[in-house]
Structure formats: C-alpha cells, structure tokens
C-alpha positions in Angstrom: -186.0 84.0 -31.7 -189.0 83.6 -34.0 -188.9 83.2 -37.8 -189.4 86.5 -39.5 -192.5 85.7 -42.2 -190.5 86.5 -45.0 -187.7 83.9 -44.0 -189.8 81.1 -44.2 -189.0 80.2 -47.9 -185.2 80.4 -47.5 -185.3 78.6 -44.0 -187.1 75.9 -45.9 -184.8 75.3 -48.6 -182.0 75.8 -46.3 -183.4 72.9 -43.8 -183.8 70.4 -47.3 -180.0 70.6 -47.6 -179.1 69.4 -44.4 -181.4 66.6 -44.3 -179.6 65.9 -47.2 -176.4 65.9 -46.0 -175.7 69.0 -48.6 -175.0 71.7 -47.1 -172.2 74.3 -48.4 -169.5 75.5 -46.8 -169.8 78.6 -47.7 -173.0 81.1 -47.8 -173.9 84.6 -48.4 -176.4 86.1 -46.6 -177.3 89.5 -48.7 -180.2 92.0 -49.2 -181.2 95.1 -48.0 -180.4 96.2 -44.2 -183.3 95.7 -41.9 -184.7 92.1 -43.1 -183.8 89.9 -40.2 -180.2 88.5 -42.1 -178.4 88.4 -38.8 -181.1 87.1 -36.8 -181.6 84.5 -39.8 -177.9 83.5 -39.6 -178.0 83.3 -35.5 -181.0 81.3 -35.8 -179.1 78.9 -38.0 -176.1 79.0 -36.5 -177.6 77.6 -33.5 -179.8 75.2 -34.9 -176.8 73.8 -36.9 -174.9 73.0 -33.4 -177.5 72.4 -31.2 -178.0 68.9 -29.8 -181.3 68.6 -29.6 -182.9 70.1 -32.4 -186.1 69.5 -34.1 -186.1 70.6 -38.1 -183.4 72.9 -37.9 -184.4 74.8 -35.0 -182.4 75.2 -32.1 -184.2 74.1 -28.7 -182.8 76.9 -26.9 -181.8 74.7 -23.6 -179.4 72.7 -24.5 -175.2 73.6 -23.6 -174.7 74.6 -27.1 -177.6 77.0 -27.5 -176.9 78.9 -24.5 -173.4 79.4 -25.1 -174.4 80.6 -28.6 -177.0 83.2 -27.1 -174.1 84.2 -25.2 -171.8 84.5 -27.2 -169.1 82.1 -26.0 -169.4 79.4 -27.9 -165.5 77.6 -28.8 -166.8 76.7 -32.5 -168.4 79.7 -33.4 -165.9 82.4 -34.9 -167.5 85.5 -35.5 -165.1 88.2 -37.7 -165.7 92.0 -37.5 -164.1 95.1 -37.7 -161.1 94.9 -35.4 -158.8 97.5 -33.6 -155.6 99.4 -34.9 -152.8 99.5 -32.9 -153.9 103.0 -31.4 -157.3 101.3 -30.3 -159.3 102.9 -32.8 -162.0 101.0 -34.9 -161.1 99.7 -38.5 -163.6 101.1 -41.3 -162.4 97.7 -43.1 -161.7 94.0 -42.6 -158.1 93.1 -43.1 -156.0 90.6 -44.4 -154.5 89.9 -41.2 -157.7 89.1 -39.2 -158.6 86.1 -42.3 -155.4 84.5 -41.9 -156.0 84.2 -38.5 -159.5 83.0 -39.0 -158.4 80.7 -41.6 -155.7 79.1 -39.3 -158.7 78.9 -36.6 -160.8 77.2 -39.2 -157.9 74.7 -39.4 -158.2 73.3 -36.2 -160.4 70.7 -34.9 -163.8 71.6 -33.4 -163.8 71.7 -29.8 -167.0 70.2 -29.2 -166.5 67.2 -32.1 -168.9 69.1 -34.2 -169.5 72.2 -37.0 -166.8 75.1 -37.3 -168.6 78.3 -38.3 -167.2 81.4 -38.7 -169.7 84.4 -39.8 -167.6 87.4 -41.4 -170.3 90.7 -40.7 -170.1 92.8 -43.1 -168.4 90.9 -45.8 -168.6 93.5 -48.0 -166.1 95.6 -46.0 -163.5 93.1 -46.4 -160.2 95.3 -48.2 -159.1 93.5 -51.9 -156.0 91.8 -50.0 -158.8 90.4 -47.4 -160.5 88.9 -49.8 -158.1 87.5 -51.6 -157.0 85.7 -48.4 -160.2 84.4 -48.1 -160.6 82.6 -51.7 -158.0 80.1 -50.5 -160.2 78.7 -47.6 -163.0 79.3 -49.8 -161.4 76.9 -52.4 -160.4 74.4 -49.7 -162.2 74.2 -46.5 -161.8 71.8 -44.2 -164.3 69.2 -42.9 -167.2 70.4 -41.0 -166.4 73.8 -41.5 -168.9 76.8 -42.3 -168.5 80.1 -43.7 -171.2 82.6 -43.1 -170.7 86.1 -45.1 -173.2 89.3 -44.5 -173.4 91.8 -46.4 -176.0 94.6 -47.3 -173.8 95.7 -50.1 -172.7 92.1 -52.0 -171.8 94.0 -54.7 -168.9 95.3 -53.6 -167.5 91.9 -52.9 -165.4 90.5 -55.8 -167.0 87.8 -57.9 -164.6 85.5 -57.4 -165.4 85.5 -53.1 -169.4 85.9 -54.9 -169.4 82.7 -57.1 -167.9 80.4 -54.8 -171.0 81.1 -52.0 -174.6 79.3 -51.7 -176.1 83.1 -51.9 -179.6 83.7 -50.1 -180.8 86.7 -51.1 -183.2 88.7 -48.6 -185.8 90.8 -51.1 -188.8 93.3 -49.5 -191.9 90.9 -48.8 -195.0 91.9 -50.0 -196.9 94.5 -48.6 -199.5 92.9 -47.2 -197.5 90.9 -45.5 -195.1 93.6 -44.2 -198.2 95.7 -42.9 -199.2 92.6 -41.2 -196.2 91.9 -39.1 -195.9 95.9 -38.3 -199.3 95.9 -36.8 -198.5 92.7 -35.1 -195.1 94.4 -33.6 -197.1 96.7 -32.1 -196.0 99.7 -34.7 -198.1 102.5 -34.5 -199.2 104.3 -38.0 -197.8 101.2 -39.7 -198.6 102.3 -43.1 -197.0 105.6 -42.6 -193.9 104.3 -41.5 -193.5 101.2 -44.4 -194.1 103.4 -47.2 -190.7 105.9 -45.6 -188.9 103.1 -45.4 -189.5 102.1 -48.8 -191.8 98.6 -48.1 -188.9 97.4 -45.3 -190.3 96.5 -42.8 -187.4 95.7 -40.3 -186.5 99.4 -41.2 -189.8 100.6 -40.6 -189.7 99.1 -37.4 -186.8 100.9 -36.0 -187.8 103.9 -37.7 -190.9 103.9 -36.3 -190.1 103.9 -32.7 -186.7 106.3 -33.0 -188.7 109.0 -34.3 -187.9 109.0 -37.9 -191.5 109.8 -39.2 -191.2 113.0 -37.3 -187.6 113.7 -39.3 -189.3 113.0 -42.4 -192.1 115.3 -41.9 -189.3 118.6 -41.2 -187.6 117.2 -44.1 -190.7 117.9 -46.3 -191.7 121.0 -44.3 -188.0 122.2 -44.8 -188.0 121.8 -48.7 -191.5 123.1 -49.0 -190.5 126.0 -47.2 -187.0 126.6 -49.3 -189.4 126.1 -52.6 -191.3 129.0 -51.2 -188.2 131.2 -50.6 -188.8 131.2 -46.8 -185.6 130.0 -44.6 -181.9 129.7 -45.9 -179.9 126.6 -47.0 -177.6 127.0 -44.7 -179.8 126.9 -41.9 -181.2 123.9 -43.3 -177.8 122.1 -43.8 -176.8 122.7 -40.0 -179.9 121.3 -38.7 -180.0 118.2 -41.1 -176.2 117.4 -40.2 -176.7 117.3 -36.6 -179.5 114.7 -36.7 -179.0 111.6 -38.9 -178.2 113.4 -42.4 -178.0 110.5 -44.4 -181.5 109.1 -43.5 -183.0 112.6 -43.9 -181.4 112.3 -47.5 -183.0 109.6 -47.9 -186.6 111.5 -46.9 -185.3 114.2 -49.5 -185.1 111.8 -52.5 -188.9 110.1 -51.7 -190.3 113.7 -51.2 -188.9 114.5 -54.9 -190.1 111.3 -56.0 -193.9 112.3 -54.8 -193.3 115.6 -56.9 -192.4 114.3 -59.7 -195.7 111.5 -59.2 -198.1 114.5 -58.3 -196.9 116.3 -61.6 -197.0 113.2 -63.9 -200.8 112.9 -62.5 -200.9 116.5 -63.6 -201.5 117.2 -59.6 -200.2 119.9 -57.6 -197.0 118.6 -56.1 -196.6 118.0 -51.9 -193.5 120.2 -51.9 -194.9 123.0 -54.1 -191.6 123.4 -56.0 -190.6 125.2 -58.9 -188.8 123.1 -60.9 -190.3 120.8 -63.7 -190.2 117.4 -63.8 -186.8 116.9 -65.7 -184.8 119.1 -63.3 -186.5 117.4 -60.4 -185.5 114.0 -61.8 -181.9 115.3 -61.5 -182.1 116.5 -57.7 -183.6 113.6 -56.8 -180.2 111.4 -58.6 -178.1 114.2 -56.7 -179.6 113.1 -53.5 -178.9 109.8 -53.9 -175.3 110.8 -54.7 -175.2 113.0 -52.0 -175.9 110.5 -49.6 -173.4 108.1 -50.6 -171.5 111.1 -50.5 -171.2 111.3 -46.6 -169.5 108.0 -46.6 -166.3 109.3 -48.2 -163.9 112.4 -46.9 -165.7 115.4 -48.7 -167.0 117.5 -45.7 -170.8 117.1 -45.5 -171.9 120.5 -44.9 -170.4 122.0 -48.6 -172.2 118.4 -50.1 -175.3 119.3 -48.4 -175.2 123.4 -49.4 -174.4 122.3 -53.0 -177.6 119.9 -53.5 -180.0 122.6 -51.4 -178.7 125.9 -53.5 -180.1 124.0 -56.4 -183.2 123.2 -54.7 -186.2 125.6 -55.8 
C-alpha cells in the first residue's frame, strides 16, 4: 500500500502529531472522490495499531496488520450503510447504528491498544445520526479514534464539521498527476486527466472502464443533435443505459470547450447553435441534471428536458 504522491504532505503533518503525542480523536477525511482518502485512512489505520512500525507506516507482517488487511481486526469498527429489516440496503446512516458504535467505542480495546472506528461516507449520516454522534464527539473516551469520509463534507452539519482535525484532499498538480498516470501504466494519460477534470484517481479508473470512449459518443451525440441529425429521445435511452450521470458529466465539459472555442472567437467542437450566454445556461442545467438522478424525478423526462433545449 504505497503512498499516493499527493498524500505526502498530509501524511507528514499527520505523523508530527503522533510523535507528539497529539493526535485527535476525531478526523475528517474529505475532498473529491478518486484521491486515495480511503486508502489514506487504511494506511493509517494500520500504521496506528501496528506493533512494529517505523514512522507511521505499518510493517505489513506483524498480527495486527494482517488482521487489518483482512478485515477482522477486534479494534477496528468500520460503520456503513446497513440493512433494513427487509434486507435491503440503507441510502443513509442511522441513528441506531451510532449508538451502537458509540457503546462499542465505550468498551475497552481488546488488544490494550487504539479504538478506531471509520464512518464511510459520513456525509450520508441522517440529521438524528449525526446528532448522536456529537455526544461521543464531545466526549470520547481514551484511546479512541474517529475516522469520518466523506466526498461531500458539506452536507455534514457544522457542528459534527468543527469538532474534526479536517484533512482536506485537493487535485495535485498536473504535472504531477500526468506523472503518476504514466507510471500506472494509463494509456493516453493526458486524454483521460483532462475528462476527469485533473483527478487522477478518477482518471485512472476511467481510463481502463472505457469511459474515454463514452465521452467521445457523448460529443459525437451532441454534435450530431446540433446538426439536426438523430432524436433526443434516442439519445436519452442510450445515455440512461450506460452510466448517465458520468456521461453528464462529459456533456457539461463538452459545453464548456464551446463556450472556450467561441470566447477565442474559434469555431466550437460541437458546432452548436446557440451563443455563448444560452450555452452557459445548458451547461448549469447539466450540472443540475446530474444531481438530479440522485433524487426520485424519473431520469428519462430530466434527461429529454435538458436535450430538447439542446441546439
């Protein structure tokens, strides 16, 4: 489990706090999805109970490593999305799983050591969850650690917020990203940072899923629509049965080149009709589109509605 480049700084500062005996009990691991935060808080995690490590870093061998790789490990309390009672999945953490947690953080740790519970994604916790959660925030007890994740911290309240050592995960530079693609083996590196916006975890999974190829049809789709050739609704069906929201995402960065290629007074990619103004309000109802799909409004009426409006 190597250190990603870009987690060298936080890894650092993190490290100074436990030689100096400082350490919080309670952080929150945040930024963009894609940047290594779980494999930054595993890392940790296991360095933190290992009994033989050297900095911070977990040796890998020794009993508590292994049953950390494994996930079996008696102190370690890892919270997710749980069952209902009809075995389906929860689309929320409740309050009943952090009482439990917070009584298991109560008890003594099994192997004499750290308690650490990780909560992933923390920003799916419900209002009465989090509430629960301010009490053991406000009082832990000894040797206890609380790990939060979350790709969307702003939708945790600031009260959970203030009361965490935040370490925030931001894009590296490119240089740096492009190096680390090339070094993963990721063909057409360039290509595939730039559609993932400079992220280059993201990249990397796009990359070898096929998601260059889905934004290419996504451009060739629009083009095509701005031409008058195909139908929306041909469009919509094709874009809902293969990752919709991700080709949404293509469809906001294709709009964004248009609008760049007609600020440069250039001919845009897409070839489309509209002027800059009106394609600086598609691309904003893309974005709302897209975090559209996440609610209950069916997705082939949100999808018809932004492509009629496409010219």
């Amino acid at each position: 489990m190597n250190l990603l480049p870009w987690h060298a700084e936080h890894w650092a500062r993190l490290q100074a706090r436990r030689q100096r005996d400082a350490l919080p009990h309670a952080l929150l691991l945040c930024g963009a999805a894609g940047l290594g935060k779980r494999a930054f808080a595993q890392r940790f995690v296991q360095g933190l109970l290992c009994s033989e490590s050297t900095d911070g870093d977990p040796c890998g061998r020794c009993r508590s490593c292994l049953l950390v790789a494994a996930g079996t490990h008696p102190d370690v309390i890892p919270l997710s999305f749980g069952l209902r009672k009809d075995g389906v999945m929860r689309s929320e953490i409740v309050v009943d799983q952090i009482r439990e947690l917070s009584a298991r953080l109560a008890m003594r740790s099994q192997f004499g050591g750290w308690q650490v519970a990780t909560i992933d994604p923390a920003d799916a916790m419900n209002p009465a969850a989090a509430n629960a959660l301010l009490k053991t925030l406000e009082e832990p007890a000894t040797q206890t650690m609380l790990i939060l994740l979350g790709d969307a911290p702003w939708r945790l309240p600031q009260t959970i917020r203030s009361r965490c050592q935040r370490i925030e995960f931001h894009l590296p530079a490119a240089a740096e990203a492009l190096a680390w693609l090339q070094s993963e083996g990721v063909r057409d590196a360039a290509t595939a940072l730039d559609a993932a916006g400079g992220n280059p975890g993201l990249a990397r999974a796009w990359a070898q899923e096929g998601a260059l190829d889905r934004r290419l049809e996504v451009r060739k789709d629009l083009a095509a629509l701005a031409a008058g050739r195909g139908q929306p609704l041909d469009v919509v069906k094709r874009w809902l049965d293969n990752e919709p929201a991700q080709r949404l995402w293509f469809a906001a960065q294709a709009a964004a080149d248009e609008i760049k290629a007609r600020s440069a007074e250039r001919g845009g990619p897409l070839a489309s009709a509209m002027d800059v103004e009106a394609l600086g309000h598609w691309y904003g109802a893309v974005n709302r589109t897209r975090e559209g799909l996440r609610g209950p409004l069916r997705g082939d009426l949100l999808l018809l509605e932004l492509l009629a409006q496409w010219r």
